[in-house]
N, CA and C atoms as a LAMMPS dump frame, in Angstrom:
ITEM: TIMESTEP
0
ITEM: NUMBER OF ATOMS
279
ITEM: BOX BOUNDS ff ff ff
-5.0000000000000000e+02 5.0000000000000000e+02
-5.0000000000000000e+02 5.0000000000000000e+02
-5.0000000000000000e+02 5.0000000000000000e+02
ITEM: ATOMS id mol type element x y z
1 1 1 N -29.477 -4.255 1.65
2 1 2 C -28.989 -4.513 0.312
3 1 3 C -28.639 -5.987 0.196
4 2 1 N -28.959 -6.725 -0.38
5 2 2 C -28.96 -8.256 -0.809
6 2 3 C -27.67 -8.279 -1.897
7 3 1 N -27.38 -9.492 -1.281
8 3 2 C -25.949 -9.463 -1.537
9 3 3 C -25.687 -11.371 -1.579
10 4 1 N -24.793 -12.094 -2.493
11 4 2 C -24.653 -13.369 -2.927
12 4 3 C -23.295 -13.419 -2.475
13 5 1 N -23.878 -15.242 -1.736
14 5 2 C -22.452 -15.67 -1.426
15 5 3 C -21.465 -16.809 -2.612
16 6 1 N -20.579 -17.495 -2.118
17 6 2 C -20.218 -18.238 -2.749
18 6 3 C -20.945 -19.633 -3.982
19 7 1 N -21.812 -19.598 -3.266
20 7 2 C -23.209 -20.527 -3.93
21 7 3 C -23.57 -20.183 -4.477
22 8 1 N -23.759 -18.893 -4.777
23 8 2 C -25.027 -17.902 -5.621
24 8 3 C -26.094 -17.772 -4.929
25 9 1 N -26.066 -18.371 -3.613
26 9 2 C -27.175 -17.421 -2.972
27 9 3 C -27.294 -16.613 -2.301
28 10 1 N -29.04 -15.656 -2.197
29 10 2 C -28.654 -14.617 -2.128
30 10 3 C -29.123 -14.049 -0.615
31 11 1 N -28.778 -13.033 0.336
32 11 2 C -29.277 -12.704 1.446
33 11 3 C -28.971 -11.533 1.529
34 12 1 N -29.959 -10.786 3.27
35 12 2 C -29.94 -9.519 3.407
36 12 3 C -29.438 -9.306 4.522
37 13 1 N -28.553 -8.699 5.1
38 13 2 C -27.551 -8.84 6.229
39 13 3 C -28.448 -7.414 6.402
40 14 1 N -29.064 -7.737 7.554
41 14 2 C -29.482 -6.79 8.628
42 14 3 C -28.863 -6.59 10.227
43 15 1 N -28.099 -7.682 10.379
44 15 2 C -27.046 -7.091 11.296
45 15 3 C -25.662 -6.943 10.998
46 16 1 N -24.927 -6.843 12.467
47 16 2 C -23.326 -6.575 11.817
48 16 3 C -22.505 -6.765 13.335
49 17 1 N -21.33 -7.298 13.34
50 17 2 C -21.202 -7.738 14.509
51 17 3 C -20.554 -6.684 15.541
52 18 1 N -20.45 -5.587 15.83
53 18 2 C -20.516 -4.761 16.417
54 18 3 C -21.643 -3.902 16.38
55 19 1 N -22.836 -3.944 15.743
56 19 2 C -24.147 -2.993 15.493
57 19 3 C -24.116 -2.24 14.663
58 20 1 N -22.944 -1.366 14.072
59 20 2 C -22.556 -0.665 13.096
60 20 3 C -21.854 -0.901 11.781
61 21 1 N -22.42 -0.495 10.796
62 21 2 C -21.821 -0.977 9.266
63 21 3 C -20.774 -0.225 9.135
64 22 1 N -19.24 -0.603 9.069
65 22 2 C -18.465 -0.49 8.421
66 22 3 C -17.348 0.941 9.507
67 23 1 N -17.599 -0.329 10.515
68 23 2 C -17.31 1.262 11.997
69 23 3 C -16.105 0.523 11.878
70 24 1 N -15.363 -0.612 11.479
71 24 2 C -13.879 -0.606 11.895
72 24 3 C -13.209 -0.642 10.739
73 25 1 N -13.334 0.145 9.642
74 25 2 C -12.286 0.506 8.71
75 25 3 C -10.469 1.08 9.028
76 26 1 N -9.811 1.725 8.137
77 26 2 C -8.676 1.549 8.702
78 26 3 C -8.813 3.179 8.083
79 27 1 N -8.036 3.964 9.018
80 27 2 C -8.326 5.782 7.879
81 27 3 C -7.495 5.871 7.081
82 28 1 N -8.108 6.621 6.545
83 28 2 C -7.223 7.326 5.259
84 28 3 C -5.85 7.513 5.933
85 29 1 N -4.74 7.42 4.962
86 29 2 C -3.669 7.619 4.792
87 29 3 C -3.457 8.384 3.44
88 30 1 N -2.137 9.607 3.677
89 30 2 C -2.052 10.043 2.214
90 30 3 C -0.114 9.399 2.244
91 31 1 N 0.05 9.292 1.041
92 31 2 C 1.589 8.855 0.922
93 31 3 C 1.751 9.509 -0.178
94 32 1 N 3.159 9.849 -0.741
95 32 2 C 3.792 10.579 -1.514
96 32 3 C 5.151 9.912 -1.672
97 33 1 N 5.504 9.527 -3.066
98 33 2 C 6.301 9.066 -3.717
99 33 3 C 7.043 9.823 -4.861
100 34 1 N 8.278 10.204 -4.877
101 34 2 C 8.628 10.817 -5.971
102 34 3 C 9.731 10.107 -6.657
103 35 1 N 9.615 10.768 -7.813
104 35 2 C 11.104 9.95 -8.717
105 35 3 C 11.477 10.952 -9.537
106 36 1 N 13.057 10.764 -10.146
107 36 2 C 13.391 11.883 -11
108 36 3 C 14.586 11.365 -11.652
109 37 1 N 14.405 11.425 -12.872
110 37 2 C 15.378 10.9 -13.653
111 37 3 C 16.404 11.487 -14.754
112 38 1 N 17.573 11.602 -14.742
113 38 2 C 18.231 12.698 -16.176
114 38 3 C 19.087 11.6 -17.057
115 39 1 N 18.724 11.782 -17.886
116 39 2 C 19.782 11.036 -19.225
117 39 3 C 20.419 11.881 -20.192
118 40 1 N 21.97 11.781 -20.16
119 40 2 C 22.551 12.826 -20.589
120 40 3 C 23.538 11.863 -22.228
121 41 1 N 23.31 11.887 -23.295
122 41 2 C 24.368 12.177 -24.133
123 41 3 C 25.501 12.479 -24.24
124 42 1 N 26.085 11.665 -23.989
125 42 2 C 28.051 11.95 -23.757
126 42 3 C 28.341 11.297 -25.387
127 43 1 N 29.907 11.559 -25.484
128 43 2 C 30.334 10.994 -26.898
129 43 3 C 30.678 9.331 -26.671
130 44 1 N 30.224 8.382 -27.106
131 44 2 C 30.085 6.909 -27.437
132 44 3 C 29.499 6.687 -26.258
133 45 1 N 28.728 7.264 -25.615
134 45 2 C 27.831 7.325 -24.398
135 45 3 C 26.564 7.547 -23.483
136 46 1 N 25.833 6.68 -23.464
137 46 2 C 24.474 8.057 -23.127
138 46 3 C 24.207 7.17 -21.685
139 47 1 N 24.309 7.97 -20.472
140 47 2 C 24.17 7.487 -19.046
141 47 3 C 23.07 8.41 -18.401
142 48 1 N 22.109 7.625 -17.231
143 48 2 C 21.412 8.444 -16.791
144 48 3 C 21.104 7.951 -15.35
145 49 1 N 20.874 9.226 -14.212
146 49 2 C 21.178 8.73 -12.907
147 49 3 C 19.673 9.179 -12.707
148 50 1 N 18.9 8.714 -11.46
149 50 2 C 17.818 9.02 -11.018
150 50 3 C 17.641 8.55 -9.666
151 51 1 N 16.715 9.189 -8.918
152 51 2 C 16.822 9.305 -7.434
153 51 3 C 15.308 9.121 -7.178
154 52 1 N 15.114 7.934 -6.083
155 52 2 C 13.345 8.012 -5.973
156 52 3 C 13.483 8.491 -4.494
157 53 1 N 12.754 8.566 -4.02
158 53 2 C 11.901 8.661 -3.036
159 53 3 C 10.302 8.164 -2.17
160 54 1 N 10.372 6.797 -1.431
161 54 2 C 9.563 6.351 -1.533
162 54 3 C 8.735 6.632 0.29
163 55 1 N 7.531 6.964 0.056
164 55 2 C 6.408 7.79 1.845
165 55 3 C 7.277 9.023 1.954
166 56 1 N 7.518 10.034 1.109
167 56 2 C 8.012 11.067 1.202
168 56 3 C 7.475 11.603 2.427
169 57 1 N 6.63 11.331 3.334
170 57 2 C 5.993 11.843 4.645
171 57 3 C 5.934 11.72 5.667
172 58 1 N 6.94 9.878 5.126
173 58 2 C 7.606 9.629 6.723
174 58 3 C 6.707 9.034 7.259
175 59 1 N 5.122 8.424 6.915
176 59 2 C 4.405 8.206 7.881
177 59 3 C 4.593 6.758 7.829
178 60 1 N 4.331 5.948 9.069
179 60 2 C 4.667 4.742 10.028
180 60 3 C 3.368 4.763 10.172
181 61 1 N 2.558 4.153 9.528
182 61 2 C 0.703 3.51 10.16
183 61 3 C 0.946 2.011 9.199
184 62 1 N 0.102 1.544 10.337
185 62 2 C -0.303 -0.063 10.178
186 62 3 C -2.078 -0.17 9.426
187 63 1 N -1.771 -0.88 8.097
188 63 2 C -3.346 -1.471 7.71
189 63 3 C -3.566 -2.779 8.315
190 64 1 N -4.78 -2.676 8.539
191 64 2 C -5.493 -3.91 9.304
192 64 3 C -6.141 -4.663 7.975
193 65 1 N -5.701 -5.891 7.437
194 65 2 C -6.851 -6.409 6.807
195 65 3 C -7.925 -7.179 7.11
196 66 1 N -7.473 -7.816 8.278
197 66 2 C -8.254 -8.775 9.078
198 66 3 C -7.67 -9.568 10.382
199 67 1 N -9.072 -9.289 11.239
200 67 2 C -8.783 -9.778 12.671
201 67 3 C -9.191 -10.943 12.538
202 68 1 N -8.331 -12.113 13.463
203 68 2 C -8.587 -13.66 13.737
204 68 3 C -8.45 -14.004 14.927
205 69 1 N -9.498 -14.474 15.811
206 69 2 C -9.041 -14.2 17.205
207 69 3 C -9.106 -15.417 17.972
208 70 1 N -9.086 -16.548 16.552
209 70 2 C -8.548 -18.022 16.849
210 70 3 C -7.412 -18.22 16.483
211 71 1 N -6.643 -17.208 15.894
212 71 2 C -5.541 -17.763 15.331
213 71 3 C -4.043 -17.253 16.525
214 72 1 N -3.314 -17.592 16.416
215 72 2 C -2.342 -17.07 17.492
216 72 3 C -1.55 -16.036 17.572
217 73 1 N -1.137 -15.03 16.217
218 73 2 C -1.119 -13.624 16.713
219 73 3 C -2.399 -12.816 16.035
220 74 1 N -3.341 -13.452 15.441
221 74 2 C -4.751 -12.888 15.307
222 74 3 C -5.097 -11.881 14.569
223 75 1 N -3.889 -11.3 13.643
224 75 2 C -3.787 -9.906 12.959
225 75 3 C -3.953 -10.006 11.762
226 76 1 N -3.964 -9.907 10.525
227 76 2 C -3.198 -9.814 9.158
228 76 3 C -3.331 -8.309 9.013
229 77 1 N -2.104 -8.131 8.913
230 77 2 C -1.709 -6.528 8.531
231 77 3 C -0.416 -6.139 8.021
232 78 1 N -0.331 -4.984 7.417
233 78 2 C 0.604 -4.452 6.466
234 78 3 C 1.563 -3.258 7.548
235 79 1 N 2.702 -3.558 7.678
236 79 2 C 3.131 -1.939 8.457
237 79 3 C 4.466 -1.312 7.115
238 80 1 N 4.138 -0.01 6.963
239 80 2 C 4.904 0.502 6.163
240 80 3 C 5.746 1.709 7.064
241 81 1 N 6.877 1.228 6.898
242 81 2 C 7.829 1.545 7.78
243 81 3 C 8.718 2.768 6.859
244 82 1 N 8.767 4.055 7.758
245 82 2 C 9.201 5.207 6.976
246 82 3 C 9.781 5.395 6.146
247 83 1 N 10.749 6.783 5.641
248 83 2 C 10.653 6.729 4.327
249 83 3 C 11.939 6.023 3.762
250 84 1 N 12.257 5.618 2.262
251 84 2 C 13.558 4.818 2.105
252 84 3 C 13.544 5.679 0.372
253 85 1 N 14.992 6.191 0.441
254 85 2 C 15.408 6.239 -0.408
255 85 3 C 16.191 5.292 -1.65
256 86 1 N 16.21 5.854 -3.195
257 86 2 C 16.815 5.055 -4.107
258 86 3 C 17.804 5.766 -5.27
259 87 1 N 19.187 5.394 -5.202
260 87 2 C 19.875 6.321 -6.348
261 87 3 C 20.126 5.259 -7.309
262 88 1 N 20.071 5.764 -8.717
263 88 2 C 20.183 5.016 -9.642
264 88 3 C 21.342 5.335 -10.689
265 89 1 N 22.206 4.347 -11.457
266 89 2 C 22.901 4.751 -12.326
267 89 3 C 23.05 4.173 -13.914
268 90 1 N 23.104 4.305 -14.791
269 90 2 C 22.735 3.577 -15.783
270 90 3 C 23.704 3.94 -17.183
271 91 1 N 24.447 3.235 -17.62
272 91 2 C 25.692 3.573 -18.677
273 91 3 C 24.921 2.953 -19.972
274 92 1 N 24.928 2.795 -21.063
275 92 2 C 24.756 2.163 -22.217
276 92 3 C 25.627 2.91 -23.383
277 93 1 N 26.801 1.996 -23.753
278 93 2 C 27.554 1.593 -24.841
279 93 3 C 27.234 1.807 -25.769
């Protein structure tokens, strides 16, 4: 499949630097996020509290975006570190 670089020109990459197209991806991950919010009507009052929940699953995996193996820790990557909760409170006058 021919494919353009920065120049506009165009080429056909028939190799790949391990032999295989697209063998070091990063896997699927599923994540789950929830939120929930109530706003209640009081007299000269209306307040509302809400509670998130953010990797409801707890999972700890690292994305790889790119290896550099001139550079000195050689990684760029994302680690999402388990789950963290949020309570919220909110008054309006």
């Amino acid at each position: 499949m021919p494919s353009a670089d920065q120049a506009g020109s165009f080429f056909l990459r028939t190799t790949y630097p391990t032999g295989q197209r697209n063998d070091q991806r990063n896997e699927g991950v599923w994540r789950v996020d929830l939120a929930y919010r109530k706003a209640f009507d009081l007299p000269r009052l209306r307040a509302s509290v809400g509670v998130e929940v953010t990797n409801l699953l707890n999972s700890d995996d690292v994305v790889i975006y790119a290896v550099e193996p001139t550079q000195l820790l050689g990684l760029d990557a994302t680690r999402r570190f388990g789950r963290r909760w949020q309570l919220s409170m909110a008054m309006h006058f």
